[in-house]
Jmol script that loads the backbone (N, CA, C; Angstrom):
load data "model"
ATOM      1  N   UNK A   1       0.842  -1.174   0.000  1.00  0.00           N
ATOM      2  CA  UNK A   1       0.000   0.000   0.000  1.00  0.00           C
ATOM      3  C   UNK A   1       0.888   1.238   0.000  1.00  0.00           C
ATOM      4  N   UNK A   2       0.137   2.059  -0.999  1.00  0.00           N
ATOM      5  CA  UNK A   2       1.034   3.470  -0.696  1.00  0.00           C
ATOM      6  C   UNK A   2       0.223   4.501  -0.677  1.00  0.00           C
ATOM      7  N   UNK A   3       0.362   5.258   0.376  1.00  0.00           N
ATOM      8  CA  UNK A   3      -0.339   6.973   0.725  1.00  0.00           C
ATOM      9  C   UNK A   3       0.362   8.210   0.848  1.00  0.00           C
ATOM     10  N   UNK A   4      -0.018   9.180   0.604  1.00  0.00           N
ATOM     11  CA  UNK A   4       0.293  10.275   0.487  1.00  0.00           C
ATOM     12  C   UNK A   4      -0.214  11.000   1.842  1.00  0.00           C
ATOM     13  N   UNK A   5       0.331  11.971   2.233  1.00  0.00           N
ATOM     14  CA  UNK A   5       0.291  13.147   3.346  1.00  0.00           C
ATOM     15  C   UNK A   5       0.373  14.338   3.119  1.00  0.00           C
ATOM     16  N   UNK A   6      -0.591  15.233   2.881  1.00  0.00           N
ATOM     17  CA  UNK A   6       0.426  16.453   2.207  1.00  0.00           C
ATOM     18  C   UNK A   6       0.082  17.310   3.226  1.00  0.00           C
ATOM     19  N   UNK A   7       1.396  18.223   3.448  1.00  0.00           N
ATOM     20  CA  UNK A   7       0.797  19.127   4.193  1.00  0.00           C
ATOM     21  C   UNK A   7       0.746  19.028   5.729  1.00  0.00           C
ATOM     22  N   UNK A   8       1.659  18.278   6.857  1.00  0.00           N
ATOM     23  CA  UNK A   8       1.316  17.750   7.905  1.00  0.00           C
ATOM     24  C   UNK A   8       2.795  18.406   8.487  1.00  0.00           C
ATOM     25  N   UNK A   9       2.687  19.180   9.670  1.00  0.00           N
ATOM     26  CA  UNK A   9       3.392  19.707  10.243  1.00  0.00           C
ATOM     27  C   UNK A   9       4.472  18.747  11.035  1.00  0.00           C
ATOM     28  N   UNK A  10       6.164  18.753  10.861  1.00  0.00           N
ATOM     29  CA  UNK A  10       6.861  17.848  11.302  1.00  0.00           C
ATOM     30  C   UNK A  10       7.029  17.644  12.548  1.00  0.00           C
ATOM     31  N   UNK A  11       6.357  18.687  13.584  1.00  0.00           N
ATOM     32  CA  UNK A  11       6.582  18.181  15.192  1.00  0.00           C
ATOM     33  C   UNK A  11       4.648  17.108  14.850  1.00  0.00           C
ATOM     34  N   UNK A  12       4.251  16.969  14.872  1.00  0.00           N
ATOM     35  CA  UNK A  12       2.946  15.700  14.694  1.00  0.00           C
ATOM     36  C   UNK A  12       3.357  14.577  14.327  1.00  0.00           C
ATOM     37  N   UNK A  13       4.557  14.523  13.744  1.00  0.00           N
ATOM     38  CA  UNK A  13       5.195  13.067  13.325  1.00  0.00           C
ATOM     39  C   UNK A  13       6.654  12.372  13.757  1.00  0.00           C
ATOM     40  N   UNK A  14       7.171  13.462  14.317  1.00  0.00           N
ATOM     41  CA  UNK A  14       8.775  13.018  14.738  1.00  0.00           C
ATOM     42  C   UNK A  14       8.825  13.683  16.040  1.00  0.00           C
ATOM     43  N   UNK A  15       9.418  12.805  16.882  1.00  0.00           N
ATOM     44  CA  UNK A  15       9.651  13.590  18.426  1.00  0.00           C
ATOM     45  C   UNK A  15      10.928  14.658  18.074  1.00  0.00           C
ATOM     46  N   UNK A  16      10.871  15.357  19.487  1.00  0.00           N
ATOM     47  CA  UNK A  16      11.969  16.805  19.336  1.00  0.00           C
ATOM     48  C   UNK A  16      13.578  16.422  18.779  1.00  0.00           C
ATOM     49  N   UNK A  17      13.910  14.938  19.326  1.00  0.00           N
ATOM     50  CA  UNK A  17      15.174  14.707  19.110  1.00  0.00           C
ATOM     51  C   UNK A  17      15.425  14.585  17.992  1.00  0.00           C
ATOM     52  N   UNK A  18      14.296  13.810  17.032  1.00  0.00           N
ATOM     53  CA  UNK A  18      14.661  13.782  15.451  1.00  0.00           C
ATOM     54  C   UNK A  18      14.530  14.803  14.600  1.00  0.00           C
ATOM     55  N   UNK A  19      13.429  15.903  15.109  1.00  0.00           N
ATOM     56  CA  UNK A  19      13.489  17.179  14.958  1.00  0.00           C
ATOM     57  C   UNK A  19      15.171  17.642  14.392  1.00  0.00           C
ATOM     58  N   UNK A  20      15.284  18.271  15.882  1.00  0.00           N
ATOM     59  CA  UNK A  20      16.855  18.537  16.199  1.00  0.00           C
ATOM     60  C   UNK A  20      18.108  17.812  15.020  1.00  0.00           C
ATOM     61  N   UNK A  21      18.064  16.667  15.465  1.00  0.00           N
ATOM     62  CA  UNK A  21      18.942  15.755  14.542  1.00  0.00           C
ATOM     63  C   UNK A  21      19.177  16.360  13.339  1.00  0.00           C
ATOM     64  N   UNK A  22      17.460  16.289  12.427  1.00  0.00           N
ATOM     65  CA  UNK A  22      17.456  16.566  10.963  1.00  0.00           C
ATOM     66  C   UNK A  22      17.321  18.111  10.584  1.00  0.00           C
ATOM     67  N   UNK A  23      17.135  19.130  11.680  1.00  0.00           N
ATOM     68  CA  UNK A  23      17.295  20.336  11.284  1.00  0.00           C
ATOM     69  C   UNK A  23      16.003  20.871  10.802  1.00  0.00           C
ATOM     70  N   UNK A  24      15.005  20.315  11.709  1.00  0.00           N
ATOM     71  CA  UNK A  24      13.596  20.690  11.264  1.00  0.00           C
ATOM     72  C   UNK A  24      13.151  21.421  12.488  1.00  0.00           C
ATOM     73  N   UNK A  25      11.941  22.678  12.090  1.00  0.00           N
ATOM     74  CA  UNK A  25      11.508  23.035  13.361  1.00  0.00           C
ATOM     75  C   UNK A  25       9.793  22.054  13.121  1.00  0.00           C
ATOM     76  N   UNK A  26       9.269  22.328  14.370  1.00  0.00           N
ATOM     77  CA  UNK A  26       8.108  21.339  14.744  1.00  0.00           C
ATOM     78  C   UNK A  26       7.257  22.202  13.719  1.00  0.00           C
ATOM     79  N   UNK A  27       7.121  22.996  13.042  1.00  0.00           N
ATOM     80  CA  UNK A  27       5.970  23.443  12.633  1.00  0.00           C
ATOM     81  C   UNK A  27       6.245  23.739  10.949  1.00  0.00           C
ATOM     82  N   UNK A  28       7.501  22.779  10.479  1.00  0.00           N
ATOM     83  CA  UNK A  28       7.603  22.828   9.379  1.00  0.00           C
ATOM     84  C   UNK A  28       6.843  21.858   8.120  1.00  0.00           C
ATOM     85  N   UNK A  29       6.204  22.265   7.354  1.00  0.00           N
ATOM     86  CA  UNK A  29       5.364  21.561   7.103  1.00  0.00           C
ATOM     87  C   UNK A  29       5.735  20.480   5.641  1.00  0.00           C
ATOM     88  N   UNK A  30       5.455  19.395   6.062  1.00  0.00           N
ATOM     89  CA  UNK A  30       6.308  18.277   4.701  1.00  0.00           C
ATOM     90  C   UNK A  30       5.056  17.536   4.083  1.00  0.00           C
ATOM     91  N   UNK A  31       5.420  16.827   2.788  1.00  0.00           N
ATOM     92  CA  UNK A  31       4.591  15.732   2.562  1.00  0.00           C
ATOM     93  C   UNK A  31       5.422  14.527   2.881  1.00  0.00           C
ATOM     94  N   UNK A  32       4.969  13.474   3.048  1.00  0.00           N
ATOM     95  CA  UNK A  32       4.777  12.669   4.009  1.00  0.00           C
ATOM     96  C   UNK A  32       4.754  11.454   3.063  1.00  0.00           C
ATOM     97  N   UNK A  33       5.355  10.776   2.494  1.00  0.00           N
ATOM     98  CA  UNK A  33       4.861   9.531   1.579  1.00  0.00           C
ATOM     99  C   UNK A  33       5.387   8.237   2.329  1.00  0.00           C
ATOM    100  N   UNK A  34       3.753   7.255   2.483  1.00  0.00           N
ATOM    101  CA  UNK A  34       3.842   6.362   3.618  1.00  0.00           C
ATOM    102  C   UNK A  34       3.697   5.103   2.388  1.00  0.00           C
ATOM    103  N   UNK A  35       4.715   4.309   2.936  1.00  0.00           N
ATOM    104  CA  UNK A  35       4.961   2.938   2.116  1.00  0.00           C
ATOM    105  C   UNK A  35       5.144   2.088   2.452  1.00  0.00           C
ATOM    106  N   UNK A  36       3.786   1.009   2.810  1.00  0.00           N
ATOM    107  CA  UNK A  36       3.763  -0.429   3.767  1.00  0.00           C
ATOM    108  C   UNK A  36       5.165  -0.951   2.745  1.00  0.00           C
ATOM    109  N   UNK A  37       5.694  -2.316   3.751  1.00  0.00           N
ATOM    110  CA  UNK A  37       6.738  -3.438   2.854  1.00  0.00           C
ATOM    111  C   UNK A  37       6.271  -4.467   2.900  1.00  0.00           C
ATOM    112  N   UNK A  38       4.847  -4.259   3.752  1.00  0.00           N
ATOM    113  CA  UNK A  38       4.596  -5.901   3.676  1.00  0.00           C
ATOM    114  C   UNK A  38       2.840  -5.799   3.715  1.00  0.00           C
ATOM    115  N   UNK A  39       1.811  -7.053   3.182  1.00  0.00           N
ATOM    116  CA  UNK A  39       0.577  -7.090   3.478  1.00  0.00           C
ATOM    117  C   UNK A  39       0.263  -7.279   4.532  1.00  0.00           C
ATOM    118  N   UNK A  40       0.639  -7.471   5.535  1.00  0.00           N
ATOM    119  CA  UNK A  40       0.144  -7.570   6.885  1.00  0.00           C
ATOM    120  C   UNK A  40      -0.582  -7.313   7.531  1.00  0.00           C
ATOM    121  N   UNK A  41      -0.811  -6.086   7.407  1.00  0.00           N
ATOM    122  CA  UNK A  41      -1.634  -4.957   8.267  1.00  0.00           C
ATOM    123  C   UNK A  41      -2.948  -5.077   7.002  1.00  0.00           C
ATOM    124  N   UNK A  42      -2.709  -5.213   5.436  1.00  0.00           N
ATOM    125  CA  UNK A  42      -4.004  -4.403   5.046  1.00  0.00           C
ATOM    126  C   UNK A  42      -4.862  -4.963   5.691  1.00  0.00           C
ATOM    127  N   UNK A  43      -6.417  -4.122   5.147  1.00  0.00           N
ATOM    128  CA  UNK A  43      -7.451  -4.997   5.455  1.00  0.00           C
ATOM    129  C   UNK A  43      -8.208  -4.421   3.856  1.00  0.00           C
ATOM    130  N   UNK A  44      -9.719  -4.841   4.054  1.00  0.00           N
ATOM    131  CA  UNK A  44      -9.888  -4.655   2.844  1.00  0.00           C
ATOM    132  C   UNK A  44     -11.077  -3.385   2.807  1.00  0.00           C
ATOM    133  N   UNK A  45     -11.825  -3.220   1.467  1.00  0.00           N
ATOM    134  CA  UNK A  45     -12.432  -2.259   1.495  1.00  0.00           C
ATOM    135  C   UNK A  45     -13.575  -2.438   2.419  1.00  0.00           C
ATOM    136  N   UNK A  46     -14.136  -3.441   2.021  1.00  0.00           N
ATOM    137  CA  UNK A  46     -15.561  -3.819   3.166  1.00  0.00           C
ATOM    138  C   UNK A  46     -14.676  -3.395   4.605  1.00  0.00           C
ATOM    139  N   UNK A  47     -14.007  -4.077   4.812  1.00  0.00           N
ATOM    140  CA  UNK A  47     -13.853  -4.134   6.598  1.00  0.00           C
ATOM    141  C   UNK A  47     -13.135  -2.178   6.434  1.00  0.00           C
ATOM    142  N   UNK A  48     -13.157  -1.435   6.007  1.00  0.00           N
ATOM    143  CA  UNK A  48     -12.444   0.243   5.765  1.00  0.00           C
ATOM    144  C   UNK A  48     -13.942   0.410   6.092  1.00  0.00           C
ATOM    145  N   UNK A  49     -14.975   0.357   5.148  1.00  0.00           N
ATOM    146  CA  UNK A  49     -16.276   0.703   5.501  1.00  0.00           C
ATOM    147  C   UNK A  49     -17.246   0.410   6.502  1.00  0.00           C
ATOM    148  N   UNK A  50     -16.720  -0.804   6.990  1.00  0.00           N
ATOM    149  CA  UNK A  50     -17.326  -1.199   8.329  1.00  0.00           C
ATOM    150  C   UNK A  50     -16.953  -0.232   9.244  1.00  0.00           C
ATOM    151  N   UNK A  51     -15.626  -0.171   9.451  1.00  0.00           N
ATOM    152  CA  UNK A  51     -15.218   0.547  10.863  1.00  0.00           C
ATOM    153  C   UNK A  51     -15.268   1.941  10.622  1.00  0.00           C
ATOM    154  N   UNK A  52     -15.499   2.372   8.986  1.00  0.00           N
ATOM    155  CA  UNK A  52     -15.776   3.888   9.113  1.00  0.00           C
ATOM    156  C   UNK A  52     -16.946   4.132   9.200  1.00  0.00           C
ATOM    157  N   UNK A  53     -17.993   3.185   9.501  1.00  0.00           N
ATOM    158  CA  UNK A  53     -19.176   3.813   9.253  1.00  0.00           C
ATOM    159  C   UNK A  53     -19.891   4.088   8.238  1.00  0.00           C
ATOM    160  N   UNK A  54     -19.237   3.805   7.480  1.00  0.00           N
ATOM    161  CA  UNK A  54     -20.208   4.062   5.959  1.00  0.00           C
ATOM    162  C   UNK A  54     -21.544   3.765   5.334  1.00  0.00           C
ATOM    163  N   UNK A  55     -21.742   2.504   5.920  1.00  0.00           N
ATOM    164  CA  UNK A  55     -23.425   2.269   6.016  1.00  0.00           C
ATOM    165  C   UNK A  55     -24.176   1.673   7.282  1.00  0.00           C
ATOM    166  N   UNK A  56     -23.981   2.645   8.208  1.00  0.00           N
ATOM    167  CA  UNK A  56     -24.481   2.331   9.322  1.00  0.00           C
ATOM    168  C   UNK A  56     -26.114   3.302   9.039  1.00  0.00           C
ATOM    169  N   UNK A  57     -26.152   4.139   8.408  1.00  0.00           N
ATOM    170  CA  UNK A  57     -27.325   4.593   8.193  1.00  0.00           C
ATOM    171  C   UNK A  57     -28.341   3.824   7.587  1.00  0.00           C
ATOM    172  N   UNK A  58     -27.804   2.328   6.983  1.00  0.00           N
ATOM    173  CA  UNK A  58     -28.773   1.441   6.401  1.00  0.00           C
ATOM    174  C   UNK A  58     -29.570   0.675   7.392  1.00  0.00           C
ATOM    175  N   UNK A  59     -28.939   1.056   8.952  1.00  0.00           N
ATOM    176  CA  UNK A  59     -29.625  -0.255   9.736  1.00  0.00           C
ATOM    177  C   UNK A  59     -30.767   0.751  10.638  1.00  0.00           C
ATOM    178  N   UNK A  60     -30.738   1.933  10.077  1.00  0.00           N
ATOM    179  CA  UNK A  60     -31.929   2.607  10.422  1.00  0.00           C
ATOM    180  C   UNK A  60     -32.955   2.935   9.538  1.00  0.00           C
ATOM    181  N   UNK A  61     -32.901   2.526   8.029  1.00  0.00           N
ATOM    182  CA  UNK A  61     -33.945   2.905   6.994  1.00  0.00           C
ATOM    183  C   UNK A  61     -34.544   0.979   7.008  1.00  0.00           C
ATOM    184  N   UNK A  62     -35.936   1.081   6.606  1.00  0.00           N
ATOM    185  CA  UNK A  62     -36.477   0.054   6.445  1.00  0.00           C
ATOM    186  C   UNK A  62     -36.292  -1.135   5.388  1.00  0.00           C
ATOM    187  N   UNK A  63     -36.390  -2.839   5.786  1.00  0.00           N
ATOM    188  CA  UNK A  63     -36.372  -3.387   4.675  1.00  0.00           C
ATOM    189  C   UNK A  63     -37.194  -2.972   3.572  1.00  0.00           C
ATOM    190  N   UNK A  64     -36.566  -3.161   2.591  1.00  0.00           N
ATOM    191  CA  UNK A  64     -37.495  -2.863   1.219  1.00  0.00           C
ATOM    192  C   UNK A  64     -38.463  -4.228   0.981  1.00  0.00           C
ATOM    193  N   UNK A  65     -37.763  -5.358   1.202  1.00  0.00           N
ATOM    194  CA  UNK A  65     -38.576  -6.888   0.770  1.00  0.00           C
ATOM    195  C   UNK A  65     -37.840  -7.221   1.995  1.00  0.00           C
ATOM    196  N   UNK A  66     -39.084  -8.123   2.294  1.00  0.00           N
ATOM    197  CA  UNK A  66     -38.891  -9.305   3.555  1.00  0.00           C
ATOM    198  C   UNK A  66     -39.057 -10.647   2.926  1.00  0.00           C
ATOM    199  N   UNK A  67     -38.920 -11.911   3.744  1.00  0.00           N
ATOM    200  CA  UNK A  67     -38.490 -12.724   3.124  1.00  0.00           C
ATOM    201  C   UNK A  67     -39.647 -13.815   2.577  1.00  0.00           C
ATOM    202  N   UNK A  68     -40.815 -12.843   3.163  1.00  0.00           N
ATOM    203  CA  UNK A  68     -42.210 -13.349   2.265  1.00  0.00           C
ATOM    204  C   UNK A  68     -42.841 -12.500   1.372  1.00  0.00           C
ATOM    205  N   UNK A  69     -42.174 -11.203   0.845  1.00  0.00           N
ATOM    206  CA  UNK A  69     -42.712 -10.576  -0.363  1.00  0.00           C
ATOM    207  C   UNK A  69     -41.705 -11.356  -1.382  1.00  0.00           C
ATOM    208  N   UNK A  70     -40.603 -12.055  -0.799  1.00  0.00           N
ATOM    209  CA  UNK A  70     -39.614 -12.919  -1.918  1.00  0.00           C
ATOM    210  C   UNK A  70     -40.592 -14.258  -2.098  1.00  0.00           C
ATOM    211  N   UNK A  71     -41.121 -14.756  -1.013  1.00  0.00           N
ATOM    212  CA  UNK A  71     -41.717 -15.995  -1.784  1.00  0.00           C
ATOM    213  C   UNK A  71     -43.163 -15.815  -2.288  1.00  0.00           C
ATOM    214  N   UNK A  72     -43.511 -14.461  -2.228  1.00  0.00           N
ATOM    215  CA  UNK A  72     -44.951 -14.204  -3.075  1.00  0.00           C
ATOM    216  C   UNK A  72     -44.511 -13.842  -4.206  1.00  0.00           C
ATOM    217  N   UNK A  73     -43.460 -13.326  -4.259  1.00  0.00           N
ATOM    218  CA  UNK A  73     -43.399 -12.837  -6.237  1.00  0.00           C
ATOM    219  C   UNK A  73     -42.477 -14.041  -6.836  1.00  0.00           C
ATOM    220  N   UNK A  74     -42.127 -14.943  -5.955  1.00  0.00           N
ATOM    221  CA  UNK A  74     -41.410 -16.340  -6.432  1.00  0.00           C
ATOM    222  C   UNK A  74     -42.260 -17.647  -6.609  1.00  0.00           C
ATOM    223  N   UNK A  75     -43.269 -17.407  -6.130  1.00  0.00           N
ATOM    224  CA  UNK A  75     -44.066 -18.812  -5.982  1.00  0.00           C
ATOM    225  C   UNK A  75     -44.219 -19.782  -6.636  1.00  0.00           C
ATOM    226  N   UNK A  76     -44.008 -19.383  -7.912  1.00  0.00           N
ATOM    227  CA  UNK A  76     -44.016 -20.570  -8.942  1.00  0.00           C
ATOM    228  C   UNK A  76     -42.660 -21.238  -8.649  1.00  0.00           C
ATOM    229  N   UNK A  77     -41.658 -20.561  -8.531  1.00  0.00           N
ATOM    230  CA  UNK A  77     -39.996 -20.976  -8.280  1.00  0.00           C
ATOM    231  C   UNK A  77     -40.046 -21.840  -6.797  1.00  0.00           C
ATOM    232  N   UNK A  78     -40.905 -21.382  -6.405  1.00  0.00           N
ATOM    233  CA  UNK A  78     -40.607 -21.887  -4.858  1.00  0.00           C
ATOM    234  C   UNK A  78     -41.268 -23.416  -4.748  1.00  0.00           C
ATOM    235  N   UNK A  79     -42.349 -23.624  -5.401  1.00  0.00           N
ATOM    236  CA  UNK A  79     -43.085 -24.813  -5.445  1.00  0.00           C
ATOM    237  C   UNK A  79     -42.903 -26.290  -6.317  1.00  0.00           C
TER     238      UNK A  79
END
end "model"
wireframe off; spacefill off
backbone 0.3
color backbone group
């Protein structure tokens, strides 16, 4: 996986000493390019949308078909 950062101030990502070290002040602002080496960690899109929330608003709108308006417009299939 690879992501981008743009724009993220360098004391939010490096403590003071690496600061110091590399000659950065904390409020200098970099992009940031983040590059897994291994699959390990991914996960996938479903489980991204699970934990963000993305359709949690579906478990408050109503079924559209229940599982006997499926066997009334199936009946011939069903029998």
């Amino acid at each position: 996986m690879r992501a981008t950062i743009d724009r993220i101030e360098a004391g939010r990502l490096l403590p003071p000493d690496d600061l110091k070290r590399l000659g950065l002040s904390p409020r200098r602002l970099l992009r940031v390019v983040l590059e897994t080496v291994d699959d390990e960690d991914d996960i996938s899109i479903t489980e991204m949308n699970a934990k963000g929330g993305a359709f949690n608003h579906l478990a408050d709108e109503p079924d559209l078909y229940s599982d006997t308006d499926l066997i009334e417009r199936n009946e011939d299939f069903v029998r």
